[in-house]
C-alpha positions as CSV (number, residue, x, y, z in Angstrom):
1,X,28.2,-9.7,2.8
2,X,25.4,-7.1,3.7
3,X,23.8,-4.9,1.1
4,X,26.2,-1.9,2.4
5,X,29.0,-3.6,2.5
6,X,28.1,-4.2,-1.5
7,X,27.1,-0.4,-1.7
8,X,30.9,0.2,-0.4
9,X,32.8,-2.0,-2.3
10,X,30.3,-0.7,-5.7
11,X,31.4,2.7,-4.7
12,X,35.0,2.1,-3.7
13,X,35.1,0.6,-7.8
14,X,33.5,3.8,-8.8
15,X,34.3,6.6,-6.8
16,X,31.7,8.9,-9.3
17,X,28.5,7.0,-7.4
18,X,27.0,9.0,-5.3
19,X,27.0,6.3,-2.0
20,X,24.9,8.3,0.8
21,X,22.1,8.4,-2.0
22,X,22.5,4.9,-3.2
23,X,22.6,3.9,0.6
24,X,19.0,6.0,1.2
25,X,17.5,5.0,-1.9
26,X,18.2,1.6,-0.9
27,X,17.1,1.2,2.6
28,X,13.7,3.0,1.4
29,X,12.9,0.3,-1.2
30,X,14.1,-3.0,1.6
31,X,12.3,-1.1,4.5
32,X,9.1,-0.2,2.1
33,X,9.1,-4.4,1.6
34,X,9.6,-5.4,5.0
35,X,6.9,-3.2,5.6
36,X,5.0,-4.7,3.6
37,X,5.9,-8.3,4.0
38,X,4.8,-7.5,8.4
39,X,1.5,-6.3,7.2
40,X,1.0,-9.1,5.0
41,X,1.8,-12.1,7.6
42,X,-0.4,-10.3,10.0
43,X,-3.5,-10.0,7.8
44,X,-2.9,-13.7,6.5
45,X,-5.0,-14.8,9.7
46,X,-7.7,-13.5,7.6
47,X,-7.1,-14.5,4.2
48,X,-5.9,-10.8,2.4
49,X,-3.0,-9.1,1.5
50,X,-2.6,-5.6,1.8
51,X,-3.6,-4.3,-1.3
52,X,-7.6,-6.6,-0.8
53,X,-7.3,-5.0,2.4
54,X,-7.1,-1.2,1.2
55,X,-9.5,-2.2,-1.1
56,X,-12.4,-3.2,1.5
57,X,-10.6,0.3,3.8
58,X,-11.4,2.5,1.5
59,X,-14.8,0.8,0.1
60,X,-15.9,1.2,3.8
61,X,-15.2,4.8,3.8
62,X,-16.9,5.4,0.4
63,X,-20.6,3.9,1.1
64,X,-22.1,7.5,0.3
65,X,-19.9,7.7,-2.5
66,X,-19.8,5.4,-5.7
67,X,-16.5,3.8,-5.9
68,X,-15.0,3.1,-9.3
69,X,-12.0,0.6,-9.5
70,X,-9.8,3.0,-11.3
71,X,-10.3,5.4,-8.9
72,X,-9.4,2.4,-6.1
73,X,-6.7,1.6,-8.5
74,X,-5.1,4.7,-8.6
75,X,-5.0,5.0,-4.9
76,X,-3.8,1.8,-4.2
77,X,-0.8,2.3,-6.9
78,X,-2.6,-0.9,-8.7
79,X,-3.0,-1.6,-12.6
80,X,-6.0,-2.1,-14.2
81,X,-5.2,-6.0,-14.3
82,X,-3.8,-5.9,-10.7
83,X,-7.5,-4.7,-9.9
84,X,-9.2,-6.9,-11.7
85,X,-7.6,-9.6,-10.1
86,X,-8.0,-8.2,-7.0
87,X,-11.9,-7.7,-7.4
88,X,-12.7,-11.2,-9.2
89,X,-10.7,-12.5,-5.5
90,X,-12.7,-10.2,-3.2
91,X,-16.2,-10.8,-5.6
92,X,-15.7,-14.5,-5.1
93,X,-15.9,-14.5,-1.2
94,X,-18.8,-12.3,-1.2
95,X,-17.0,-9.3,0.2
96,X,-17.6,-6.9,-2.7
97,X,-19.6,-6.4,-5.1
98,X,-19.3,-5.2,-8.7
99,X,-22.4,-3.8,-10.7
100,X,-23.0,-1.6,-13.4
101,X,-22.9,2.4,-13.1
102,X,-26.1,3.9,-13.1
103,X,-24.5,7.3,-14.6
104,X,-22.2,5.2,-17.3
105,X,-23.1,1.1,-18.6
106,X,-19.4,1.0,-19.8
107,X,-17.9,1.5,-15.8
108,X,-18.5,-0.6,-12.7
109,X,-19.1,0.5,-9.3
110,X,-18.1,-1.1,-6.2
111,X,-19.5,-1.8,-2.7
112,X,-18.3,-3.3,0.6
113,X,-20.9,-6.3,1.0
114,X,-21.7,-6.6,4.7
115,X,-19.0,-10.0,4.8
116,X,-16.6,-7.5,3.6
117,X,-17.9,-4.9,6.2
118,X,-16.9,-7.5,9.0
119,X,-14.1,-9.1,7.9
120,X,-12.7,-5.6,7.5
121,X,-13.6,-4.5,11.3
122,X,-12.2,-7.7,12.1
123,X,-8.7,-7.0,10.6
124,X,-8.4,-3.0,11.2
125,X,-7.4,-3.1,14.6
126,X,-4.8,-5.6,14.3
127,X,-3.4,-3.5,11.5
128,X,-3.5,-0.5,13.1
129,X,-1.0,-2.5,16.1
130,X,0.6,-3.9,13.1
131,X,1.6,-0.2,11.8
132,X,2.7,1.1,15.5
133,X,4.6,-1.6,16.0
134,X,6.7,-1.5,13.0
135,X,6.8,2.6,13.6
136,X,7.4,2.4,17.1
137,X,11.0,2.7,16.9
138,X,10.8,6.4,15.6
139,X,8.8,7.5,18.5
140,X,6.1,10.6,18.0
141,X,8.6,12.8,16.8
142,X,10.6,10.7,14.7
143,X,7.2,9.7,12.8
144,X,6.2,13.1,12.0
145,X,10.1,13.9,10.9
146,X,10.0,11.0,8.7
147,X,6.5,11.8,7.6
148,X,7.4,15.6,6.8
149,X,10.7,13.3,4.9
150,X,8.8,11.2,3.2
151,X,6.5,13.6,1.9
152,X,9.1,16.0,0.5
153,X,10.7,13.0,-1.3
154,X,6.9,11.7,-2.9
155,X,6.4,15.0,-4.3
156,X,9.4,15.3,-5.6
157,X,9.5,12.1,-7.7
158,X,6.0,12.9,-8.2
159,X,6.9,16.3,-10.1
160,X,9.9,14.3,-12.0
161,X,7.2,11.9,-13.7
162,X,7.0,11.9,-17.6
């Protein structure tokens, strides 16, 4: 039985649900995984998953900038121990590097290490095919509707937040 097929027979039990939303909220959450599951076996040729490989993206936008990981963190949607764990992997193959703040000795600042610069320049385009493949169904316009979609829906949640 598929997951609408479920949705239906929930719904038909209690007529209250509202099933259009259900349906939509839903397919966001499976299509938000399977998104995430295509970008993960494509960057499993090089040995990251997508969150390590956000990490070294934005690291090798940031070289000017000092990078903290709770900044990274935040942008990522990671926890403080999700990053740790993260960094200790990353640290370990030599493709970042942690070191003490030179404004503040209680934070750590981060840089791409120039492994980490290639194996990210390595990955990126295949990525970036990864992405317009799983998009390409949408076409141009579809993207920017479900962009424009999208957006409206983050800020909302956003502004619901405790």
């Amino acid at each position: 039985m598929s997951f609408e097929q479920r949705i239906d027979r929930f719904c038909a039990s209690h007529p209250e649900a509202p099933r259009d939303l259900i349906l939509a909220s839903r397919l966001l959450l499976r299509t938000a995984r399977l998104l995430r599951d295509h970008i993960n076996h494509t960057l499993a040729s090089f040995e990251l998953d997508l969150n390590q490989y956000l990490l070294l993206s934005m690291l090798s936008v940031d070289e000017q900038d000092r990078s903290m990981p709770s900044e990274l963190g935040t942008t990522i949607d990671a926890t403080r121990t999700q990053m740790t764990r993260l960094l200790d992997g990353l640290e370990a193959r030599g493709l970042v590097r942690r070191q003490a703040s030179s404004q503040d000795r209680r934070s750590l600042e981060l840089t791409l290490t120039p492994a980490g610069r290639r194996l990210f320049e390595r990955a990126a385009p295949q990525i970036h095919a990864a992405y317009a493949e799983a998009w390409a169904p949408l076409g141009d316009s579809g993207l920017a509707g479900a962009t424009r979609a999208l957006n409206r829906l983050h800020q909302t949640l956003q502004s619901l937040q405790p």
